[in-house]
Rosetta silent file (secondary structure, phi, psi, omega in degrees, C-alpha in Angstrom):
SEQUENCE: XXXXXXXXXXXXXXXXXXXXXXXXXXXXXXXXXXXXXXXXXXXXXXXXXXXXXXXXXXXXXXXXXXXXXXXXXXXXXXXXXXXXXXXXXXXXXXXXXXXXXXXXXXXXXXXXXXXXXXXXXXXXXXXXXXXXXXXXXXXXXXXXXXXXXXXXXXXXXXXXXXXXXXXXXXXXXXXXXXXXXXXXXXXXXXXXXXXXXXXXXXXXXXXXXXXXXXXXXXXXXXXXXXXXXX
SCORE:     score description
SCORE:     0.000 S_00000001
   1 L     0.000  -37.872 -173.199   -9.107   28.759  -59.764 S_00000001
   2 L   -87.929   14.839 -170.894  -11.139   27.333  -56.866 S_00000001
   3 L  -127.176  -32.109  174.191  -11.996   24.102  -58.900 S_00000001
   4 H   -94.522   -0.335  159.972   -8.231   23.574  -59.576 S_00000001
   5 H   -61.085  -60.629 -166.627   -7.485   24.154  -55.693 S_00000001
   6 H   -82.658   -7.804  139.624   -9.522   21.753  -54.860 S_00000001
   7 H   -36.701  -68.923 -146.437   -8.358   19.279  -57.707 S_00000001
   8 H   -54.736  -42.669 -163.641   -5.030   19.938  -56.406 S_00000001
   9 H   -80.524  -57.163 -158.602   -5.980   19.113  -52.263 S_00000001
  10 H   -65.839  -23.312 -172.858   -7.785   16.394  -53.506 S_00000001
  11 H   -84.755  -35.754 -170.885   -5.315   14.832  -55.745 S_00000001
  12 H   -63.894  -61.854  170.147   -2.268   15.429  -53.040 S_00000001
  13 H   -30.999  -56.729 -173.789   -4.983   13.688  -50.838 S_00000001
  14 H   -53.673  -58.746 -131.822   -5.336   10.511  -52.883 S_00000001
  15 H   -99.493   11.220  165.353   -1.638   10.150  -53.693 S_00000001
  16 H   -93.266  -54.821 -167.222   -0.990   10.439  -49.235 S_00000001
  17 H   -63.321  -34.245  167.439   -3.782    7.721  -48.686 S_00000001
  18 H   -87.373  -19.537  156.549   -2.442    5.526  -51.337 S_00000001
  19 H   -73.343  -50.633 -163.592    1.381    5.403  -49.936 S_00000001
  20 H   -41.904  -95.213   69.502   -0.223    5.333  -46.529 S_00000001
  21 H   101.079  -91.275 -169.833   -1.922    1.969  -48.281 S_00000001
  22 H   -49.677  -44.133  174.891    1.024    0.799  -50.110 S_00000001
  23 H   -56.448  -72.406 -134.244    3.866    1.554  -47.059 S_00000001
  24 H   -88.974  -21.717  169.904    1.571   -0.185  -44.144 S_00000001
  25 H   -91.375   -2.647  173.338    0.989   -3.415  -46.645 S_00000001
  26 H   -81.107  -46.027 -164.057    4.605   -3.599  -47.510 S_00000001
  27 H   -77.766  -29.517  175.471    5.454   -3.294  -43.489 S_00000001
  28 H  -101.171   18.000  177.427    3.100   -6.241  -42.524 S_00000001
  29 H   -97.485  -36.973 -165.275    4.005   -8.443  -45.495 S_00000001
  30 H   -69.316  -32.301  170.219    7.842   -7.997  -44.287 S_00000001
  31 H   -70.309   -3.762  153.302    6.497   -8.955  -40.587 S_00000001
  32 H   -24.888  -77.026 -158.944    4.905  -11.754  -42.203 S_00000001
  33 H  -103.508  -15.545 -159.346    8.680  -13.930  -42.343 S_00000001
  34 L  -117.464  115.873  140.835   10.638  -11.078  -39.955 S_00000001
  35 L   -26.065  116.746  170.532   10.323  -10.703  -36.039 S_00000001
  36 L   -61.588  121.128 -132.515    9.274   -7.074  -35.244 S_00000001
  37 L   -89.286  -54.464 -179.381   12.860   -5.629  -34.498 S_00000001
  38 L  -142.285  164.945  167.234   11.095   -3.211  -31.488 S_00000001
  39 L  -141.990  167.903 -152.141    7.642   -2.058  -30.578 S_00000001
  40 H   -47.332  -43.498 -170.806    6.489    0.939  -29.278 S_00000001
  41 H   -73.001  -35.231  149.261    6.211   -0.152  -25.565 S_00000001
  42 H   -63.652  -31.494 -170.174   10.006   -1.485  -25.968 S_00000001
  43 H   -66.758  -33.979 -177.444   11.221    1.569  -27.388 S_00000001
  44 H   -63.307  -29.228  170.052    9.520    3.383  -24.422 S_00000001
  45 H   -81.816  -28.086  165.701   11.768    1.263  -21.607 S_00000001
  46 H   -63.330  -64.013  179.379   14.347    1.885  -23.774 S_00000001
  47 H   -41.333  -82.733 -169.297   14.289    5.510  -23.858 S_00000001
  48 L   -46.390    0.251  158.555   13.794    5.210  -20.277 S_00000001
  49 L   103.051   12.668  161.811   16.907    3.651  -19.605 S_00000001
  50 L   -55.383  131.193  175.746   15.070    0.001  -18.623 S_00000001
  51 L   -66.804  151.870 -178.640   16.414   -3.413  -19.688 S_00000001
  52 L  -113.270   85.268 -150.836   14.614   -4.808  -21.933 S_00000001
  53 E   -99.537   99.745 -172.557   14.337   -8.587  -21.841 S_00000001
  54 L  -140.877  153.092  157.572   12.678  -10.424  -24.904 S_00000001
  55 L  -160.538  144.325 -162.024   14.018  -13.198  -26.996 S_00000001
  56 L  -112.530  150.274 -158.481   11.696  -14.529  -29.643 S_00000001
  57 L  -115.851  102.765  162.323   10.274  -18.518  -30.064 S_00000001
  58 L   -35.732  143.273 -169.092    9.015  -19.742  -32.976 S_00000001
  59 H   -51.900  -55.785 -146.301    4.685  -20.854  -32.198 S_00000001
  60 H   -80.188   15.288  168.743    5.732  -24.549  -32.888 S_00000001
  61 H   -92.489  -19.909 -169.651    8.609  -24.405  -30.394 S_00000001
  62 L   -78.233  173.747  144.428    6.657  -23.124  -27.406 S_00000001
  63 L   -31.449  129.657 -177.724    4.677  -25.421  -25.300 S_00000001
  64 H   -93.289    6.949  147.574    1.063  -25.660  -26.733 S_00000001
  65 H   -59.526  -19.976  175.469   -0.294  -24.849  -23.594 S_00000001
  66 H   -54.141  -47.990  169.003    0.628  -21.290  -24.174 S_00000001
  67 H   -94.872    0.546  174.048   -1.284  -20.672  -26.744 S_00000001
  68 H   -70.547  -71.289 -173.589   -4.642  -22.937  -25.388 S_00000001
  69 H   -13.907  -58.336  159.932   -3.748  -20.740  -22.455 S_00000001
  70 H  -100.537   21.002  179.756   -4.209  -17.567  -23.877 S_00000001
  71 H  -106.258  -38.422 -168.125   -6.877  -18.606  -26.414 S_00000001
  72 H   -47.604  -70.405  161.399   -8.954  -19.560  -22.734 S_00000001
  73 L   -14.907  -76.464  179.023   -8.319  -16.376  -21.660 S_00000001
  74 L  -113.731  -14.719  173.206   -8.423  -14.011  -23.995 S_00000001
  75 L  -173.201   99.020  178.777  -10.538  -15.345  -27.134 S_00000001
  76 L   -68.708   -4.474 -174.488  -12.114  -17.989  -27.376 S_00000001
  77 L  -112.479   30.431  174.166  -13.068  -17.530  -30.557 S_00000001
  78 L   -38.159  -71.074  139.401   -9.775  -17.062  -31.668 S_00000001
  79 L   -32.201   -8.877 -178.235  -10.035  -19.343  -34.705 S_00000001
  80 L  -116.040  -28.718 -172.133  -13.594  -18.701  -36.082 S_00000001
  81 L   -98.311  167.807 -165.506  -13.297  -14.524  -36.458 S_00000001
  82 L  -117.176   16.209  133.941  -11.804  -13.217  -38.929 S_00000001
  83 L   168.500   -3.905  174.013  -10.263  -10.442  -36.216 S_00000001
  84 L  -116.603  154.674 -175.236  -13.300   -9.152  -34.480 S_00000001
  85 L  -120.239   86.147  175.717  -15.473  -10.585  -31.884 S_00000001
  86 H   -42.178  -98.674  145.942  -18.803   -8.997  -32.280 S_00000001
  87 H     1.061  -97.251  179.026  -20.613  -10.747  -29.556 S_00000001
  88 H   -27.923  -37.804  173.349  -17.524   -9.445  -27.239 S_00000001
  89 H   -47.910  -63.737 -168.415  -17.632   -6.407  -28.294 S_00000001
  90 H   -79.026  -45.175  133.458  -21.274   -5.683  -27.721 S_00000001
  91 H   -21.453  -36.616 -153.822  -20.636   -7.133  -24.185 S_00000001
  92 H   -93.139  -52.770 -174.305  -17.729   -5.186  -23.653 S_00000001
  93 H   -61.413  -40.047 -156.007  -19.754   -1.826  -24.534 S_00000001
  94 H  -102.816   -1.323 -178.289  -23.172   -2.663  -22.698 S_00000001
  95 H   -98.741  -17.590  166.957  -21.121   -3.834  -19.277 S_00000001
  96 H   -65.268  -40.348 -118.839  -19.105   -0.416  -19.417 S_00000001
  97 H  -115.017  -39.360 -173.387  -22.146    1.518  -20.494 S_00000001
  98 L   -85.671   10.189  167.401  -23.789    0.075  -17.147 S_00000001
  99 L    73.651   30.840 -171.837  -21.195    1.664  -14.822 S_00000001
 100 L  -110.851 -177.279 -178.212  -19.757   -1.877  -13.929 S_00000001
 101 L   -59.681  129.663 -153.668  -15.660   -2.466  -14.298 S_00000001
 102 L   -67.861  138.150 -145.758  -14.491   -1.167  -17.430 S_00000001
 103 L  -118.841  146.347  149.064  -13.791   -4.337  -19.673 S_00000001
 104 L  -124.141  178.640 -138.987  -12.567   -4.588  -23.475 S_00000001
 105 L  -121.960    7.192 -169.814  -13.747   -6.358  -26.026 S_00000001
 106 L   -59.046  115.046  155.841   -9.717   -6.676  -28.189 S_00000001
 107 L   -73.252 -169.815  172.111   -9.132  -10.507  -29.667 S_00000001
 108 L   -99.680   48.902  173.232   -5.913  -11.157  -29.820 S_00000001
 109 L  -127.870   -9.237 -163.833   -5.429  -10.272  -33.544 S_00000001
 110 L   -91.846  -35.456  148.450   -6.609   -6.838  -32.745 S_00000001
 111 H   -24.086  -71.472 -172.778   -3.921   -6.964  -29.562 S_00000001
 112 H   -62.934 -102.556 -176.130   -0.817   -8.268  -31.682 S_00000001
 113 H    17.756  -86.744 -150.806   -2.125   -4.975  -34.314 S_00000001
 114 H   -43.825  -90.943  167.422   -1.873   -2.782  -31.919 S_00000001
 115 H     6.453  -33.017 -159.589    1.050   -4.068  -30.132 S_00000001
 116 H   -97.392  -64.743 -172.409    3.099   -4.702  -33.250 S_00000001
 117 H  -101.803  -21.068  174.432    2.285   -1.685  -35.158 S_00000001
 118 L  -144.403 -172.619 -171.450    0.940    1.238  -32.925 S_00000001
 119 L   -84.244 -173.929 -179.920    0.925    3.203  -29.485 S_00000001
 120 L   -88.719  168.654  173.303   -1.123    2.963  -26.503 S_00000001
 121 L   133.545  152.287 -171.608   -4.397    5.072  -26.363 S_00000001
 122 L  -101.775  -16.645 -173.413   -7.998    5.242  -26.584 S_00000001
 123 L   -55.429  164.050  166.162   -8.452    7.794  -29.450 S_00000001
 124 H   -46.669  -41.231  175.955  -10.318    7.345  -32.402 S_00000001
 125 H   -63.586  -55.885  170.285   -7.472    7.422  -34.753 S_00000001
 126 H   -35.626  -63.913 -176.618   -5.963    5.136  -32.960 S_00000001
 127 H   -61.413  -52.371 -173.240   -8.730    2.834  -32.572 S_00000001
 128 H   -56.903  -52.886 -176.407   -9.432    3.237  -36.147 S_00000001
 129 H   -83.012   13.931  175.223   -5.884    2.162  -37.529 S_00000001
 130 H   -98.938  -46.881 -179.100   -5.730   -0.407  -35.174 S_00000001
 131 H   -60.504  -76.451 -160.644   -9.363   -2.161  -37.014 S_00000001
 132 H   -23.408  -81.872  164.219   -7.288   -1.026  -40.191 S_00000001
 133 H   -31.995  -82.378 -173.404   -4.058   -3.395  -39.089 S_00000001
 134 H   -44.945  -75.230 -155.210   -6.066   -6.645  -37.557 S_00000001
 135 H   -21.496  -65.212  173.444   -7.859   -6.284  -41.374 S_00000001
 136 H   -86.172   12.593  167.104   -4.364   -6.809  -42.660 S_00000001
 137 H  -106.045    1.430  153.228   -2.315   -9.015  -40.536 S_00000001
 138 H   -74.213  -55.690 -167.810   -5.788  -11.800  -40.910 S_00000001
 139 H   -40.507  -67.566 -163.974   -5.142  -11.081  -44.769 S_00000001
 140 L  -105.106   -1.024 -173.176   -1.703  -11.621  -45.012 S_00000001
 141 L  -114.211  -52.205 -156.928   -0.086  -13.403  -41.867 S_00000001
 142 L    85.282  164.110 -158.149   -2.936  -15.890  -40.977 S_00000001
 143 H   -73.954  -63.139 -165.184   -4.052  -17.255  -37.185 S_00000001
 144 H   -54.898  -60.986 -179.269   -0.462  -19.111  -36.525 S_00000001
 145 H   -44.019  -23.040  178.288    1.942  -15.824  -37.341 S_00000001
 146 H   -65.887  -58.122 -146.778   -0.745  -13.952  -35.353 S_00000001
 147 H   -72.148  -20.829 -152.883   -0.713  -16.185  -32.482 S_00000001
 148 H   -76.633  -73.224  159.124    3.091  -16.316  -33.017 S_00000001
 149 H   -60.586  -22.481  145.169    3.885  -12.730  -32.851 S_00000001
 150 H   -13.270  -81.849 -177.781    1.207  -12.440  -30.229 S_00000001
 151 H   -79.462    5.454 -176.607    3.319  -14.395  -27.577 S_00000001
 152 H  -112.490   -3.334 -147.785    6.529  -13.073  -28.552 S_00000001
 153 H  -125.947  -48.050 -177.002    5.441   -9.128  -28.402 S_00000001
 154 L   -20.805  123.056 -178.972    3.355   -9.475  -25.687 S_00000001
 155 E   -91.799  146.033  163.231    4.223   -7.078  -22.330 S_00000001
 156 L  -139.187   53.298 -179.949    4.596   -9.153  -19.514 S_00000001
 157 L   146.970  156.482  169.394    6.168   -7.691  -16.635 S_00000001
 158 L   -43.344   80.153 -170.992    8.304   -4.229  -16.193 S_00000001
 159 L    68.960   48.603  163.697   10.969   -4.554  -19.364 S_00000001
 160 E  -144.827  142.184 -158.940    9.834   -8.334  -20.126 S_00000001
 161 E  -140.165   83.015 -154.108    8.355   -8.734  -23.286 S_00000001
 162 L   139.133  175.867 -157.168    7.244  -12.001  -24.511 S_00000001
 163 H  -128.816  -12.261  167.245    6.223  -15.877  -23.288 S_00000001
 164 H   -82.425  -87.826 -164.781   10.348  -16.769  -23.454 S_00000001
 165 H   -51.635  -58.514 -178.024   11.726  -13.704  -21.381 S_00000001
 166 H   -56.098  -27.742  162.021    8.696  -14.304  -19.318 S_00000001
 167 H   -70.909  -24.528  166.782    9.253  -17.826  -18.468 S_00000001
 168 H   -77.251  -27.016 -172.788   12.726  -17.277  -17.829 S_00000001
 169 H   -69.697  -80.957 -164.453   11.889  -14.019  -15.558 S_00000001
 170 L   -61.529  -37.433 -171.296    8.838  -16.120  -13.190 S_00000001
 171 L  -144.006   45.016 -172.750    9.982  -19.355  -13.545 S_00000001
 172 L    10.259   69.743  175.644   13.504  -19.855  -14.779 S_00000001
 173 L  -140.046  174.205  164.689   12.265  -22.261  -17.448 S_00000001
 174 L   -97.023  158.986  129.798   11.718  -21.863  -21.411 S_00000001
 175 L    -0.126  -52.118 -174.251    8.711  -21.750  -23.284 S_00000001
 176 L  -115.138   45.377  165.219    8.600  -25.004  -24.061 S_00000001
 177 L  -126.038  -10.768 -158.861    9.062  -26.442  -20.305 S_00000001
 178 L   -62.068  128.160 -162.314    6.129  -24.337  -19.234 S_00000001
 179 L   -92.193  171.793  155.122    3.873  -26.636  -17.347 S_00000001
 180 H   -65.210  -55.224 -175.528   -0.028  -25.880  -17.783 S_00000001
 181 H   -44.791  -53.517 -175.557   -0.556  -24.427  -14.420 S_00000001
 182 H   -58.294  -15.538 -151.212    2.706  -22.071  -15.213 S_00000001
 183 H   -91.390  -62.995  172.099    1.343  -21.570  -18.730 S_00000001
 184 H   -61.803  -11.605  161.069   -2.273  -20.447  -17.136 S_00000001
 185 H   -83.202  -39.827 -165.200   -0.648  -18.092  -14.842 S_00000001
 186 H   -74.015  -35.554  176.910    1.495  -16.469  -17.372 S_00000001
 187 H   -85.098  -48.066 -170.626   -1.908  -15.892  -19.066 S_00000001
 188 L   -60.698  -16.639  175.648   -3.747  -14.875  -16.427 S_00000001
 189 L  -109.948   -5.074  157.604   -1.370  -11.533  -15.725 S_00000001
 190 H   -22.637  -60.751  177.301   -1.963  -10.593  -19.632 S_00000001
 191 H  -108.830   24.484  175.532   -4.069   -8.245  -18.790 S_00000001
 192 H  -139.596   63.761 -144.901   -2.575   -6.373  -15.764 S_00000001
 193 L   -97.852   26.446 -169.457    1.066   -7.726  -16.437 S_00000001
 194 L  -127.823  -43.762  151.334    2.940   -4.204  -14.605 S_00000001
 195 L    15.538 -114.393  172.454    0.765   -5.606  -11.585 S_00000001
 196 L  -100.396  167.280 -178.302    0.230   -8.862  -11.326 S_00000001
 197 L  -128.077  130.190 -163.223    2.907  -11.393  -10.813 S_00000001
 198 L  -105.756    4.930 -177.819    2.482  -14.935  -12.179 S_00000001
 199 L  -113.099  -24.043  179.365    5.621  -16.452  -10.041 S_00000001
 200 L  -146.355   71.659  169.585    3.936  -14.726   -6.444 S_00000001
 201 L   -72.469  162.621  153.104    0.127  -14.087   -7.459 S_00000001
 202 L   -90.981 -178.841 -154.040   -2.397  -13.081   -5.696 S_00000001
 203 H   -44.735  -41.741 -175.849   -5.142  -14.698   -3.990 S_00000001
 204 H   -56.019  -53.686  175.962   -7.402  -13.470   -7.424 S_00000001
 205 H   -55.726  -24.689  168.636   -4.751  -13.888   -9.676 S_00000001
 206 H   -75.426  -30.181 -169.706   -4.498  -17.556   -8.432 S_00000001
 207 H   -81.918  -27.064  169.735   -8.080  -18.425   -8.553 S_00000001
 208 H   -51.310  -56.835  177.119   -7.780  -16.681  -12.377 S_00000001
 209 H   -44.649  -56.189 -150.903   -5.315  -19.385  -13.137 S_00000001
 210 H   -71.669  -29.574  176.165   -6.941  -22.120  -11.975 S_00000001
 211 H   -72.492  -24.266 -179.977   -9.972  -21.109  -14.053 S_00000001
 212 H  -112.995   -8.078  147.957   -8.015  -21.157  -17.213 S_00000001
 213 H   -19.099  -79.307  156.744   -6.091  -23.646  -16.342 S_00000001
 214 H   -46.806  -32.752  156.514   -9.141  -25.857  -17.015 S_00000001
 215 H   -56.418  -30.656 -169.538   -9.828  -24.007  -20.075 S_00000001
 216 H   -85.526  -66.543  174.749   -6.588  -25.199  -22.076 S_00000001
 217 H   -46.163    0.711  179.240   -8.262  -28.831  -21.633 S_00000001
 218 H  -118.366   -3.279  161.152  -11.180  -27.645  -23.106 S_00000001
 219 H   -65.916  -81.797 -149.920   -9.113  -25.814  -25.699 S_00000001
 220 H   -78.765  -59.906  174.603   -7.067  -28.879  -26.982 S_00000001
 221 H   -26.423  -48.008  171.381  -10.156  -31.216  -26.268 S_00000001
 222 L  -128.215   51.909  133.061  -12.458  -29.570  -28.741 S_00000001
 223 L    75.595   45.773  167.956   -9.892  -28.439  -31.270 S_00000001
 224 L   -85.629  -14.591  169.825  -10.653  -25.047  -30.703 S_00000001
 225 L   -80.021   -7.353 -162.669   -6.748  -24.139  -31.352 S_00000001
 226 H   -42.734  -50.021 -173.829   -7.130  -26.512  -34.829 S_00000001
 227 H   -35.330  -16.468 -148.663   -6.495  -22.781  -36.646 S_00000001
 228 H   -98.417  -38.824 -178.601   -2.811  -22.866  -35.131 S_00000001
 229 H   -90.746   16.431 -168.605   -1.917  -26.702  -36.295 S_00000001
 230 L   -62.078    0.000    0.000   -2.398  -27.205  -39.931 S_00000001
């Protein structure tokens, strides 16, 4: 009796782990060719009764400072990992570990993951199915659809969600008028974007710019975006 109990858990077990499996590679194969319709952090302004301003840009329509911008920025190694940044990581861990300002170590494939597919949060579970996700959006969508949904998901600003809505919200332009200095500001409020303001920064947030600003030339100079133009 206890050997067919525990058949029983174990078989129920399998056949959860393998929809779980089957569901979550069916859901990023459809976001493959589909725009994610909402994501958790929209649904949440929704519920709260915020507008919600996103409209989404195909990669080769924006400006390609945008993504040199946030390749500067946020991973420079964008193009070489295959969704983790070791080396960042292990930085990210030993400058936290050392009481200094708490830092992460997220590329931007493990960012769009989240973003795309799960909540906010620090837990393990979390954390876990988030590694799970970047596995399978490198697998099946590849570095442009990353970088693609990336800037279009992205929060950037109180109900603006996205490198379109944001350029029309700071600087009543599109996506693909963004100059590089607007491009490197727009990056530069990524990771405090409820914050910072990329149309009236501050003194930091300006000097932030200016630093990646110079980064997108060294981005397009030594083809470190090449993953994005094939």
């Amino acid at each position: 009796m206890i050997a067919g109990f525990f058949s029983a858990v174990f078989g129920l077990a399998f056949r959860l782990v393998l929809a779980f499996v089957l569901l979550s590679f069916a859901w990023v194969a459809v976001y493959r060719f589909v725009p994610p319709p909402i994501t958790w952090l929209q649904a949440r302004d929704a519920i709260a009764g915020k507008h919600v301003a996103r409209e989404w840009v195909p990669l080769t329509v924006m400006t390609k400072a945008l993504p040199r911008a946030v390749i500067g920025a946020e991973d420079a190694k964008f193009c070489d990992h295959g969704g983790f940044d070791l080396d960042a990581m292990e930085a990210a861990a030993s400058a936290n570990m050392a009481g200094k300002t708490l830092r992460g170590g997220s590329t931007i494939s493990q960012q769009t993951a989240k973003n795309a597919f799960l909540w906010p949060g620090r837990s393990y579970v979390r954390k876990g199915l988030e590694a799970y996700f970047t596995l399978l959006i490198e697998l099946v969508w590849g570095k442009p659809r990353i970088m693609e949904v990336y800037l279009n998901i992205i929060e950037m600003g109180p109900g603006i969600y996205g490198m379109e809505a944001a350029a029309e919200h700071y600087f009543g332009t599109t996506a693909n008028k963004l100059s590089k200095r607007q491009a490197a500001r727009l990056a530069a409020i990524v990771p405090q974007p409820l914050k910072r303001s990329a149309a009236a920064p501050s003194r930091q947030v300006k000097r932030y710019a200016r630093r990646i600003e110079k980064r997108v030339r060294v981005v397009a100079e030594g083809g470190i975006d090449s993953c994005l133009w094939r």
